[in-house]
C-alpha positions in Angstrom: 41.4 8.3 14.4 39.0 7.9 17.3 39.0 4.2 18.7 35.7 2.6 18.5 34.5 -0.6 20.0 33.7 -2.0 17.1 37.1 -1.2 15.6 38.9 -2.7 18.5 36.1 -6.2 18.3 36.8 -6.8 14.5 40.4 -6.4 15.0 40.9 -8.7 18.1 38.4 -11.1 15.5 40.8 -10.7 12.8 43.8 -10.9 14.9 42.3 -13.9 16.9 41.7 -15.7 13.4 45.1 -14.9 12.1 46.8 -16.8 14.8 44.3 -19.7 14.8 45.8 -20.4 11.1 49.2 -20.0 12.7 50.4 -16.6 10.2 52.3 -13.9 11.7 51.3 -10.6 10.9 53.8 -9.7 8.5 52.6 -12.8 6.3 48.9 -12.1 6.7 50.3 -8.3 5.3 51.6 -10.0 2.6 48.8 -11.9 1.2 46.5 -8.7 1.2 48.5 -6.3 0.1 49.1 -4.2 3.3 52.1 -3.0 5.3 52.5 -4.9 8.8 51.7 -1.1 10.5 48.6 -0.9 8.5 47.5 -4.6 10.0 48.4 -4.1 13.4 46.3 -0.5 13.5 43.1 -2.7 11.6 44.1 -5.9 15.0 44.2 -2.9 17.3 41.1 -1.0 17.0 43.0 2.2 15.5 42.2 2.1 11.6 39.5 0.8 10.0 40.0 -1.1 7.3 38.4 -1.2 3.6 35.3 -3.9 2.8 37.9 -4.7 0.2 40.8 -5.8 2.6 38.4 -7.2 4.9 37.3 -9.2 2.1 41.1 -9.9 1.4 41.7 -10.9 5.0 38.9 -13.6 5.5 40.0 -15.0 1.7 43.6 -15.3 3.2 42.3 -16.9 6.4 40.2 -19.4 4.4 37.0 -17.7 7.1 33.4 -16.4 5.7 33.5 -12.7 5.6 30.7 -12.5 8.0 32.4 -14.1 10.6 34.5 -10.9 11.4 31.2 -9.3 12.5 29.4 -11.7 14.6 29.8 -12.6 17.6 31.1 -16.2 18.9 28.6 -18.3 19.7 28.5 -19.3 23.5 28.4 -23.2 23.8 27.0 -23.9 27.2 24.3 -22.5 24.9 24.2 -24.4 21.9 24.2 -27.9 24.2 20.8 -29.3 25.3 22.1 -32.2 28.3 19.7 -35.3 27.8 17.9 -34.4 31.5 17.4 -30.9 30.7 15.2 -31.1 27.8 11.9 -28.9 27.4 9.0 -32.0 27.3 5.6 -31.7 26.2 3.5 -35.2 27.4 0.1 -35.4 26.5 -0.9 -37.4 29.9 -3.8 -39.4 28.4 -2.1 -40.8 25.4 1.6 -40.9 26.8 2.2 -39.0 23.5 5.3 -37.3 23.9 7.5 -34.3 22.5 11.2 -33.6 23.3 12.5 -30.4 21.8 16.5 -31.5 21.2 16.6 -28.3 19.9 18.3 -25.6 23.0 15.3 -23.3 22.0 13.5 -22.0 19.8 15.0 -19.1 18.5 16.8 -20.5 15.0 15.7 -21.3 11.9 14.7 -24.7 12.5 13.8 -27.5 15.6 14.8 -31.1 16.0 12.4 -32.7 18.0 12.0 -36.1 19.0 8.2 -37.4 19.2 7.7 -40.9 20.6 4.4 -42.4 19.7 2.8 -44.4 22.3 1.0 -48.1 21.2 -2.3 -48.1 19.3 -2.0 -43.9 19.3 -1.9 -41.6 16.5 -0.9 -37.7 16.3 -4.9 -36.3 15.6 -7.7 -37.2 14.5 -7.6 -35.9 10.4 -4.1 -34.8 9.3 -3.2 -31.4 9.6 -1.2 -29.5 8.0 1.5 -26.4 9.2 3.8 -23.8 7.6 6.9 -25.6 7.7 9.4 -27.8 6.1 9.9 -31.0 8.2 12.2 -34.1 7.8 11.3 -37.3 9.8 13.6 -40.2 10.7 11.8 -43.2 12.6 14.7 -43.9 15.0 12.4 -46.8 16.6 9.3 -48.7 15.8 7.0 -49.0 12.9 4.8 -45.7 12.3 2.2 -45.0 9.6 2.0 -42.0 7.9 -0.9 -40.8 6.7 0.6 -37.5 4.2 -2.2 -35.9 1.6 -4.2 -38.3 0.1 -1.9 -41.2 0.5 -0.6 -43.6 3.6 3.0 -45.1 3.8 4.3 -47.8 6.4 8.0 -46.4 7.7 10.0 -48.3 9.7 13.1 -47.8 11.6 16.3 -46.2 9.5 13.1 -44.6 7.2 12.9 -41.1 6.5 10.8 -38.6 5.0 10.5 -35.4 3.4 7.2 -33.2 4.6 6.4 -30.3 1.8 4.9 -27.4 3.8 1.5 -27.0 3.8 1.3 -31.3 3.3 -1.8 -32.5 5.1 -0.3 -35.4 7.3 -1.0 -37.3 10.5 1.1 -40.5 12.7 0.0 -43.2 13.5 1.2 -46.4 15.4 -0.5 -49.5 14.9 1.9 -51.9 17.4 2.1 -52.6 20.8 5.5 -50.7 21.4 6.2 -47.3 21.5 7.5 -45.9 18.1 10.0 -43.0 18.0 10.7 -40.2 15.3 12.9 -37.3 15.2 11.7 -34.5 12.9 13.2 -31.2 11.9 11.1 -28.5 11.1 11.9 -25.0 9.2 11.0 -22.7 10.6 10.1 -23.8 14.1 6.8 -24.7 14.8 7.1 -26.8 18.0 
């Protein structure tokens, strides 16, 4: 059988998560039904093995089955460092948006969105194609959403339908903060 990179990246990921729970290969055979030859060609890259006994194999780890077939995510990538974040300051207001998100290229954004005093987001609420969930980490906001207006205050949250009509506002003389995630991103 003709080695593939594929067959030889699925087996290091099976072999890899076989020794993260510690089995040996003879007792990962065991579980699924397979001689310790037939495991060690599937680890190796040399046979390729049956959705069945892959489906066996990430049971008997205790690992999704699509787990064999992506790739590891890179952390330096996943980490957003407090003085590298993407800003977006509105330099009249002093309104301000921090994407804590690394980038935009998930399903959703965390963003943190500090209201200056006396400022609010527009001038009518607006509305956007995504889910969002606010927390007020700081501050008293008002939130103007469809035809009502509620006072939140810090430890509140918030569920945002999509397609809501909503606007903030902050009434004080502090700065308010909020961190929202949205689905999908719309920063």
């Amino acid at each position: 059988m003709q080695n593939t990179d594929d067959s030889v990246e699925l087996g290091q990921r099976i072999a890899a998560a076989r020794t993260s729970k510690n089995l040996s290969l003879r007792q990962l055979a065991e579980r699924i039904n397979v001689t310790p030859s037939l495991l060690s060609q599937i680890e190796r890259g040399l046979a390729n093995p049956s959705l069945n006994t892959l489906r066996m194999i990430a049971v008997s780890l205790d690992i999704p089955l699509f787990s064999l077939f992506t790739e590891p995510a890179n952390v330096d990538k996943l980490i957003t460092r407090a003085n590298n974040r993407k800003k977006i300051i509105f330099p009249h207001s002093n309104w301000e948006y921090t994407l804590l998100s690394p980038d935009l290229s998930g399903a959703i954004e965390m963003v943190l969105m500090t209201i200056p005093p006396h400022a609010q987001s527009s001038e009518i609420p607006l509305s956007h194609t995504g889910e969002e969930i606010a927390y007020v980490l700081s501050g008293t906001v008002t939130l103007y959403l469809e035809d009502s207006m509620e006072t939140l205050e810090k430890g509140d949250s918030v569920k945002i339908p999509p397609g809501s009509r909503h606007m903030w506002k902050n009434d004080n003389s502090s700065n308010a903060d909020v961190i929202f995630a949205v689905t999908p991103p719309d920063f």
